[in-house]
N, C-alpha and C positions, 0 to 999 in steps of 0.2 A: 615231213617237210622240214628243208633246214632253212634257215634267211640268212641272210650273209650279213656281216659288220656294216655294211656300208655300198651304197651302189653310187655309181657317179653317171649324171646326167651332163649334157652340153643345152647350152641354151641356141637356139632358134635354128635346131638340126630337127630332123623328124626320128623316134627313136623308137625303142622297145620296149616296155616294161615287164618284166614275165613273174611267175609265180611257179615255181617248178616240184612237181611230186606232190601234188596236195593227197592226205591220206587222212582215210576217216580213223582218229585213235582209239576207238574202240574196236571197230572190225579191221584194223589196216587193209583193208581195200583203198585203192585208189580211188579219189574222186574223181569222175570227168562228167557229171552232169548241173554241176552249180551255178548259181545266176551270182555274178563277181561282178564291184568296180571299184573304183580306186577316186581317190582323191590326192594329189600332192598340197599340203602346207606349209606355212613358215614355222620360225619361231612362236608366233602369237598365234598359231593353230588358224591361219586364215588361208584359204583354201587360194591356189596360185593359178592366176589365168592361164590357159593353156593345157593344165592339165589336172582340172576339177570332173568329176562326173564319166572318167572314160570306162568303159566295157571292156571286159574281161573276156576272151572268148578261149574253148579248149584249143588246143593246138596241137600235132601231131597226128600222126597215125599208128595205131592209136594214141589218145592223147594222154594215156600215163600222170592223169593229174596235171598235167601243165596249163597254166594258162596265161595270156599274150593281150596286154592293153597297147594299144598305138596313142603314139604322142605324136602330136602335129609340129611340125617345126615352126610353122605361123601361128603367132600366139603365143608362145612360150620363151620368155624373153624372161626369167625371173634373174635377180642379181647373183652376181659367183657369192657363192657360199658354202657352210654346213650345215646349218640350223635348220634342215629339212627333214620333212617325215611323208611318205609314200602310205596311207592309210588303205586298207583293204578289206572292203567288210562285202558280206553277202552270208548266201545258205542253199544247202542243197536239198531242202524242202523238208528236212528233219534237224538237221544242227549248224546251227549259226555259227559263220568263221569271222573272225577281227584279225588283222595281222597288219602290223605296225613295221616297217622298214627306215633306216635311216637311209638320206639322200645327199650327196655332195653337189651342188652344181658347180662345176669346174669348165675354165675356157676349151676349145676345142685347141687338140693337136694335131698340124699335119702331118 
């Protein structure tokens, strides 16, 4: 699983969050039965309305390790910035995953 530098979110749009290829590093099998969720925070590590507490679910057929949290456009109103981090912890009932992404919030483009 690779994470990219940097993802950019819009605020009070309804959006995607994904988590792609998750693989167990010991047997490189793919995971696709893990209980995942995510928290975005600020700076000060405080957790941003709108999109605290969301479910992770696999996605695909098969699902190849992917997995897809929904962010609501209502509620998610946090300020433009960079000082974000998309936090992602869970376990597939043997080893515990932590994955830390950084977050832009940037205005929308039409």
């Amino acid at each position: 699983m690779t994470t990219p530098d940097k993802i950019a979110l819009n605020p009070k749009n309804t959006q995607i969050f994904t988590l792609l290829g998750l693989t167990d590093e010991e047997t490189g099998l793919l995971v696709n039965s893990a209980t995942l969720s995510c928290t975005l925070v600020d700076s000060q590590w405080q957790p941003v309305p709108g999109a605290t507490g969301l479910v992770m679910s696999p996605v695909g057929s098969p699902p190849a390790g992917n997995y897809a949290a929904l962010i609501p456009g209502s509620g998610f109103d946090p300020p433009i910035g960079g000082d974000y981090t998309f936090l992602v912890d869970g376990n597939d009932g043997v080893t515990v995953l932590h994955v830390e992404t950084p977050i832009e919030i940037e205005v929308r483009e039409e």
